[in-house]
C-alpha positions as CSV (number, residue, x, y, z in Angstrom):
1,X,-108.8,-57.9,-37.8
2,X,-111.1,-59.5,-34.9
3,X,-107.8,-60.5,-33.1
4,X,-107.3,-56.8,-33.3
5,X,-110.5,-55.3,-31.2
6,X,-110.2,-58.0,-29.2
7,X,-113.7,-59.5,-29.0
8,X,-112.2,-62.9,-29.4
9,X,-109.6,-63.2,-26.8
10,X,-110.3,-61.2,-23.7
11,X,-106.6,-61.9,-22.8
12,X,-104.9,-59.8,-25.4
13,X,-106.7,-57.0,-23.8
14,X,-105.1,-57.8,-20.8
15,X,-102.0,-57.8,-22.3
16,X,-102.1,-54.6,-24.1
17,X,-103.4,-52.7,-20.9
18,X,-100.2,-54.3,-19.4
19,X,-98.4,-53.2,-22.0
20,X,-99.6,-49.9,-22.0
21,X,-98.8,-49.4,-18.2
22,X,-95.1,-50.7,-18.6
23,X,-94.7,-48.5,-21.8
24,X,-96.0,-45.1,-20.0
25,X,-93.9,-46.0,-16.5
26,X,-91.0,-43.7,-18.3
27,X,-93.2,-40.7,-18.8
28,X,-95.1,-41.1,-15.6
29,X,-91.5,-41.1,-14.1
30,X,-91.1,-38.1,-15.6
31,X,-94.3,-36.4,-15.1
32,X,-94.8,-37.3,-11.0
33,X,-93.5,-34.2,-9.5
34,X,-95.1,-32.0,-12.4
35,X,-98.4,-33.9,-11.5
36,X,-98.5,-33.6,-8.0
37,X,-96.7,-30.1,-7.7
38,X,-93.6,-30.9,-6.2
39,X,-94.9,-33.1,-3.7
40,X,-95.1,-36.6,-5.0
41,X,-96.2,-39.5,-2.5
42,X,-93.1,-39.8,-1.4
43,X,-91.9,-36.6,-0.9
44,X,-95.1,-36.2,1.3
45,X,-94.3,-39.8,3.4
46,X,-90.9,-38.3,4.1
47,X,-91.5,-34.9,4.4
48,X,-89.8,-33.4,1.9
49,X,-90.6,-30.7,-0.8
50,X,-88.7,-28.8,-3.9
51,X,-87.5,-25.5,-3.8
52,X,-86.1,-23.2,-6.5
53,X,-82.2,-22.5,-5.1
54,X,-82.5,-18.9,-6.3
55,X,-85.6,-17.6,-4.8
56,X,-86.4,-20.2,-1.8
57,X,-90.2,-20.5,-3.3
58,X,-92.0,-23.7,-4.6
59,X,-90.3,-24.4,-8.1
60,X,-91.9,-23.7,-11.9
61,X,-93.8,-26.2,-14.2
62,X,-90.9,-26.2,-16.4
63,X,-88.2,-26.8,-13.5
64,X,-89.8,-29.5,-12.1
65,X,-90.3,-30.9,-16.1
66,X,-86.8,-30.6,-16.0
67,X,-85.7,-32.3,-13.2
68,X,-86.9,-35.3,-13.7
69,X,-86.1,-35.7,-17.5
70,X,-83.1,-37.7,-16.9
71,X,-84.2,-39.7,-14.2
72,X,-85.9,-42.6,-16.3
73,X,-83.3,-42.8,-18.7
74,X,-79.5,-42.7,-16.2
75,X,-81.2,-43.4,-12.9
76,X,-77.7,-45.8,-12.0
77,X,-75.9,-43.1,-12.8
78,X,-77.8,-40.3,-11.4
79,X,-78.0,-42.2,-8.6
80,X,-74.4,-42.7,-8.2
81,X,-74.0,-38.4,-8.8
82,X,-76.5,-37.5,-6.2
83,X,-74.6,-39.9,-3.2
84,X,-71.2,-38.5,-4.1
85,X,-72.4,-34.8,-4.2
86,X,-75.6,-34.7,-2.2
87,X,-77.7,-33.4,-5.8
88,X,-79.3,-35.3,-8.4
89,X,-78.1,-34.2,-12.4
90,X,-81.6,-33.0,-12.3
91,X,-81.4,-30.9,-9.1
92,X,-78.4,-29.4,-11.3
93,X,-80.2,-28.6,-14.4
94,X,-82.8,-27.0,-13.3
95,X,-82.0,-25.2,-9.9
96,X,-83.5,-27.0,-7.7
97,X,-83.3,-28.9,-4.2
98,X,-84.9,-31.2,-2.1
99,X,-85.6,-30.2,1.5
100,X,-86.7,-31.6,4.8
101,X,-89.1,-29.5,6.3
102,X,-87.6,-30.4,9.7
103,X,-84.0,-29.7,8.5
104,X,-85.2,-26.6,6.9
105,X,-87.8,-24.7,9.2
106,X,-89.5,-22.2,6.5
107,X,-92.8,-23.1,8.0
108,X,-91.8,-21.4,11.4
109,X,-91.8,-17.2,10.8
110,X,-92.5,-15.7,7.8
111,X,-88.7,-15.3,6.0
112,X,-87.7,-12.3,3.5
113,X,-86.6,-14.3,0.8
114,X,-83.4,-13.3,0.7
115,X,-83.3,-15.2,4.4
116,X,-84.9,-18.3,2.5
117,X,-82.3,-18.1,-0.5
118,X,-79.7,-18.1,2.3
119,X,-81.4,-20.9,4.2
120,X,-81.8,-23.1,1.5
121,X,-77.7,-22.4,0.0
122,X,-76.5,-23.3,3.9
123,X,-78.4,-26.8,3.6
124,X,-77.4,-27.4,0.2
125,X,-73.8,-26.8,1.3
126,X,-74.2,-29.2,4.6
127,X,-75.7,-32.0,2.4
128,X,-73.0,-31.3,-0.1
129,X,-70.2,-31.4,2.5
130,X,-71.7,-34.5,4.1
131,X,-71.6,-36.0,0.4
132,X,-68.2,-35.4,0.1
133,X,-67.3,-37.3,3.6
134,X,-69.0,-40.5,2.5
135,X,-66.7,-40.6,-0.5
136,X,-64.6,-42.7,0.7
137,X,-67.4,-45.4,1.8
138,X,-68.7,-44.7,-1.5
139,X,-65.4,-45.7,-3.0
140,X,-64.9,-48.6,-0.9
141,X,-68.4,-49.8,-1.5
142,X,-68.4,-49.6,-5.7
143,X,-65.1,-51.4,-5.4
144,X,-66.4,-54.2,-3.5
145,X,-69.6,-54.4,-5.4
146,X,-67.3,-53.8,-8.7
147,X,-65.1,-57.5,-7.3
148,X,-68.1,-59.3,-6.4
149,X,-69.7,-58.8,-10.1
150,X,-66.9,-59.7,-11.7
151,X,-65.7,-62.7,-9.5
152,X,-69.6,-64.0,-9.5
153,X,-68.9,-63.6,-13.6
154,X,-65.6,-66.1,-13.3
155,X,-67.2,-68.3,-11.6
156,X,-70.0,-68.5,-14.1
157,X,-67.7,-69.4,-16.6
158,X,-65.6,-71.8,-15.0
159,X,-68.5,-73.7,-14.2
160,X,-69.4,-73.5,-17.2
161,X,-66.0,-75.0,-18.9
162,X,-66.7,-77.5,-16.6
163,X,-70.3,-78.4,-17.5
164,X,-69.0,-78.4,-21.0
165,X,-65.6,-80.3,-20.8
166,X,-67.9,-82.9,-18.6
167,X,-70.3,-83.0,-21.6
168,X,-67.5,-83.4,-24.1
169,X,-65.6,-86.8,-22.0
170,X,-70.0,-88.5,-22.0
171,X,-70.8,-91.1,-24.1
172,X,-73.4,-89.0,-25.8
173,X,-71.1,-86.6,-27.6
């Protein structure tokens, strides 16, 4: 029980804070844009901010929830869906999109929204159409990443037959 409140080894607290902070990461993941309405630290570096796709205004509490839900848990994957078509699964889900403010000038004049909606549809089509034109490097890239992983996994085990068929032919076996 004293190992338990800690008062005997100040280095399990340690531990269990670390433990704590690697254990949250997921839903801190999740929360970030929630937290910082849209705008994470990032999106702020590199000027860029959500909007809803069908009304051209700052996204909900729940979108933005839902947006990042799936990040923590198929970020390879999302990852993957968001260079070959220019959104992210949770861009998808919940209607969303990331915009530069400098490709996207909202800021400027005041926009009916209907001008916004159209605005933000046109640069979701660009990014898209740009997606689908890196395809190919896309492809190309995968494949050659693909090769290397599994040639770097034959040579791992040829080395390794050889380690082990040395180790066989030694007097110590």
């Amino acid at each position: 029980m004293k190992a338990f409140l800690l008062k005997e080894d100040p280095s399990q607290a340690v531990m269990l804070i670390l433990l704590f902070i690697i254990l949250s990461y997921p839903v801190c993941f999740m929360l970030r844009d929630l937290i910082f309405g849209g705008r994470s630290l990032g999106k702020r570096i590199m000027k860029l901010m959500i909007l809803n796709k069908q009304t051209g205004e700052a996204p909900k509490k729940r979108q933005l929830l839902l947006r990042n839900i799936f990040s923590p848990f198929i970020m390879e994957i999302d990852a993957i869906i968001m260079l070959a078509t220019g959104l992210s699964i949770g861009d998808r889900a919940a209607h969303t999109v990331v915009v530069s403010k400098k490709d996207l000038d909202i800021h400027g004049k005041p926009q009916p929204p209907q001008q916004k909606v159209k605005e933000i549809n046109r640069y979701t089509e660009q990014r898209t159409a740009q997606s689908a034109q890196n395809k190919k490097a896309l492809i190309i890239l995968f494949s050659v990443l693909g090769a290397a992983f599994i040639l770097f996994f034959i040579f791992v085990i040829f080395v390794t037959n050889i380690m082990l068929d040395n180790q066989k032919d030694s007097e110590e076996y």
